[in-house]
C-alpha positions as CSV (number, residue, x, y, z in Angstrom):
1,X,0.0,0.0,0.0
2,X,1.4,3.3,-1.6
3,X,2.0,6.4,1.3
4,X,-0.5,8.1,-0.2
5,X,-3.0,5.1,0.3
6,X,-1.9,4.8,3.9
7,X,-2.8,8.5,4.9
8,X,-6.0,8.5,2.9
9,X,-7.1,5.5,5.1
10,X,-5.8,7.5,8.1
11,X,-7.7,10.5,7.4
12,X,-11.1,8.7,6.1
13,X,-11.0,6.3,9.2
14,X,-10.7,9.3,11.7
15,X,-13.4,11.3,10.3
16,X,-16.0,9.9,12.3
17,X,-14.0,10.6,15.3
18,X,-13.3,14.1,14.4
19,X,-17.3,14.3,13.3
20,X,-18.2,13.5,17.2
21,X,-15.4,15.3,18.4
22,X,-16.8,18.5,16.6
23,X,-20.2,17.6,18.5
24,X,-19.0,17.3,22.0
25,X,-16.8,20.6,21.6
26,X,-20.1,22.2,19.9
27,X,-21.9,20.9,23.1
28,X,-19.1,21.6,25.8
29,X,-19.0,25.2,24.7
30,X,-15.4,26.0,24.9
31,X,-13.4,23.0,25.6
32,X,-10.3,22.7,27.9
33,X,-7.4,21.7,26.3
34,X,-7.0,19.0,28.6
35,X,-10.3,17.6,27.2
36,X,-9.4,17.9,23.9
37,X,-6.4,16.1,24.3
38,X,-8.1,13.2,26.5
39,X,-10.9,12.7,23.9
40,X,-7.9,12.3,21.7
41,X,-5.9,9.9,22.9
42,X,-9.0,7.7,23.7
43,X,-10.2,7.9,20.1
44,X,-6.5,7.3,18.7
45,X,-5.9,4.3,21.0
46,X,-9.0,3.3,20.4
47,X,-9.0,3.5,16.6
48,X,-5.3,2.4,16.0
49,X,-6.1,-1.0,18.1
50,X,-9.1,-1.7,16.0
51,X,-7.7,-2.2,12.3
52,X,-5.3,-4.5,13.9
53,X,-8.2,-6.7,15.5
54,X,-9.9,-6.7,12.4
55,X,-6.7,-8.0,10.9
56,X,-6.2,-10.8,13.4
57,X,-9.1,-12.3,12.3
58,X,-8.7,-11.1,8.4
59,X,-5.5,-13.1,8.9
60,X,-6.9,-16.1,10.5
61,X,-9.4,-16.3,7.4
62,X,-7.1,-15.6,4.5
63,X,-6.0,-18.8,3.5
64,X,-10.0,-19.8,3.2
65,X,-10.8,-16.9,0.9
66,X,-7.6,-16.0,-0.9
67,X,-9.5,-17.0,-4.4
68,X,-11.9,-13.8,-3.5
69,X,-10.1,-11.8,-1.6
70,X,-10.3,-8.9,-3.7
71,X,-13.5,-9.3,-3.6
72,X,-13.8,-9.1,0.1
73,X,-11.7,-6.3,0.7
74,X,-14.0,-4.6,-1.9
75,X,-17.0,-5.1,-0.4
76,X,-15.9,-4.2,3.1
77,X,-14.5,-1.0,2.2
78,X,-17.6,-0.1,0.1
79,X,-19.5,-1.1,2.8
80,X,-18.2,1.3,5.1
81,X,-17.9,4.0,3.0
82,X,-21.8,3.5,2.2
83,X,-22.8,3.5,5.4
84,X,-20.2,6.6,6.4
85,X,-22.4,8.2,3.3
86,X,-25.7,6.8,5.3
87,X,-24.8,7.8,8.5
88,X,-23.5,11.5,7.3
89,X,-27.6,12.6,5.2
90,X,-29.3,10.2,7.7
91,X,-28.3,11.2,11.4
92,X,-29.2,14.4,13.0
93,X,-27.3,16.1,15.2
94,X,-29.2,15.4,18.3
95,X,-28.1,12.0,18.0
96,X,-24.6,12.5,18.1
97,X,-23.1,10.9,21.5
98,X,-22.5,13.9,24.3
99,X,-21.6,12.3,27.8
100,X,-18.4,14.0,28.6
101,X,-17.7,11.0,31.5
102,X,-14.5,8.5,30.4
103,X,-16.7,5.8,30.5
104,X,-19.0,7.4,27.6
105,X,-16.1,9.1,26.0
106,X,-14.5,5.4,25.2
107,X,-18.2,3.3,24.3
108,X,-18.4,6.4,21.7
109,X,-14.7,5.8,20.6
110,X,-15.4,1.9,20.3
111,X,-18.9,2.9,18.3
112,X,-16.7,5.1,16.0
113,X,-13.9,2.3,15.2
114,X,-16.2,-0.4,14.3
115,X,-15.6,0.6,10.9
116,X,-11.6,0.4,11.6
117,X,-12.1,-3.1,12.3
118,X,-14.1,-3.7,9.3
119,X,-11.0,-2.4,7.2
120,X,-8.4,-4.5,9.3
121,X,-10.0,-7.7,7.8
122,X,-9.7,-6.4,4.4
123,X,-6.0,-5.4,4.9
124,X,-5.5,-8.8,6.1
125,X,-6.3,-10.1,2.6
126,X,-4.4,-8.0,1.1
127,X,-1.1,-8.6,3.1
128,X,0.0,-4.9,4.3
129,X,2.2,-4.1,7.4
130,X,-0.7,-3.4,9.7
131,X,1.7,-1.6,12.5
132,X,2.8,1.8,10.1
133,X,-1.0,1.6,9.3
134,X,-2.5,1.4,12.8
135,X,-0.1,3.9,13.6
136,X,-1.1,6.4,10.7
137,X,-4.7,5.9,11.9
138,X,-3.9,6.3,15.7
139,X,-1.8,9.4,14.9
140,X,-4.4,10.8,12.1
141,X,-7.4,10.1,14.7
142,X,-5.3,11.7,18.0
143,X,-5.1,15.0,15.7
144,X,-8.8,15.5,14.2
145,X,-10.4,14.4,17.6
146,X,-8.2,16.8,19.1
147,X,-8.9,19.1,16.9
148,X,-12.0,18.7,16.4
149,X,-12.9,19.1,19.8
150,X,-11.6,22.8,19.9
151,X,-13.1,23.6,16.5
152,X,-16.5,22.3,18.0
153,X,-17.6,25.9,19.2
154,X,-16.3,28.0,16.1
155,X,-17.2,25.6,13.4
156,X,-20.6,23.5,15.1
157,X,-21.2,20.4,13.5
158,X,-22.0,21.4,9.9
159,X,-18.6,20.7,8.5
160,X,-18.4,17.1,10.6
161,X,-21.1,15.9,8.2
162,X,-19.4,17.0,5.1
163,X,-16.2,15.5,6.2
164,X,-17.9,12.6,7.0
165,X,-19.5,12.2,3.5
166,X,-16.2,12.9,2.0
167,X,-14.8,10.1,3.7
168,X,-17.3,7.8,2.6
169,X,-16.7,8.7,-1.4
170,X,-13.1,8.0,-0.7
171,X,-13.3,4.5,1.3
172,X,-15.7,3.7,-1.8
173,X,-12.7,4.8,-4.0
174,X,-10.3,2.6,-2.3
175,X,-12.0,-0.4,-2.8
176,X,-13.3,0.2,-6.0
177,X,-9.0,0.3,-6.6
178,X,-8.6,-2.7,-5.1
179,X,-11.2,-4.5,-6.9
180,X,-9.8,-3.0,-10.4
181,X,-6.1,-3.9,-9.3
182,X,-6.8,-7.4,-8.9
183,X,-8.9,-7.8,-11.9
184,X,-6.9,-6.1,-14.2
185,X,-3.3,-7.5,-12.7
186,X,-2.2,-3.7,-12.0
């Protein structure tokens, strides 16, 4: 997987996180540093442990599926990028998560990496050192959760949703890559 790749993954799997971290900074008022750099970490540990869960078990699969893999890895990054797309026109803003306690701040961190773990299994298939990746996401996710959670009050959650559908188009992209790379022998 090409640089580029890697930090377009890293960027489209920490938009949800920087989409709810917009919301609870929009919600707090104005944030405390401190905060914004708690909600941070969690996310980023949160979200650079997933892709590497989902590639556990994309790894404990592969040699059952490695006539479709392409295939797979397809359909589970389109998957997610549809329903980033879904999630981005369909949800309103009242039903983004707001509980500022750890305990909330880490179920809404696992919520927003089930779609990390999705992509683990497909990067399992196609045999990519998950570490520099789970890394790029961890990083990627510390920064716009961060960020996001200080942009909250200036920017509201407008620009979240837009990201958020941006993400989607490009997860879409990436698979739809994959799936012509192995069926053309690119």
């Amino acid at each position: 997987m090409s640089p580029l790749a890697i930090a377009l993954l890293a960027i489209t799997m920490s938009v949800d996180s920087f989409a709810v971290s917009v919301g609870r900074g929009a919600a707090i008022g104005r944030p405390r540093v401190s905060e914004a750099l708690r909600t941070g970490i969690v996310f980023g540990v949160v979200e650079a442990l997933a892709p590497v869960i989902g590639w556990i078990a994309g790894v404990a699969a592969s040699q059952f599926v490695e006539a479709i893999d392409h295939w797979i890895a397809f359909a589970l990054l389109a998957g997610v990028g549809v329903h980033m797309l879904y999630t981005a026109i369909r949800t309103s803003d009242a039903d983004a998560p707001r509980g500022s306690s750890l305990t909330a701040l880490i179920a809404t961190a696992i919520g927003t990496s089930l779609d990390a773990m999705a992509v683990g299994v497909s990067l399992a298939l196609l045999q990519v050192d998950i570490v520099v990746i789970a890394i790029a996401i961890g990083v990627s996710t510390f920064v716009m959760s961060s960020g996001g959670m200080l942009l909250g009050f200036a920017i509201g959650e407008r620009f979240g949703k837009a990201a958020e559908l941006i993400a989607g188009v490009v997860l879409c992209g990436l698979g739809v890559m994959i799936l012509a790379e192995h069926l053309t022998g690119a």
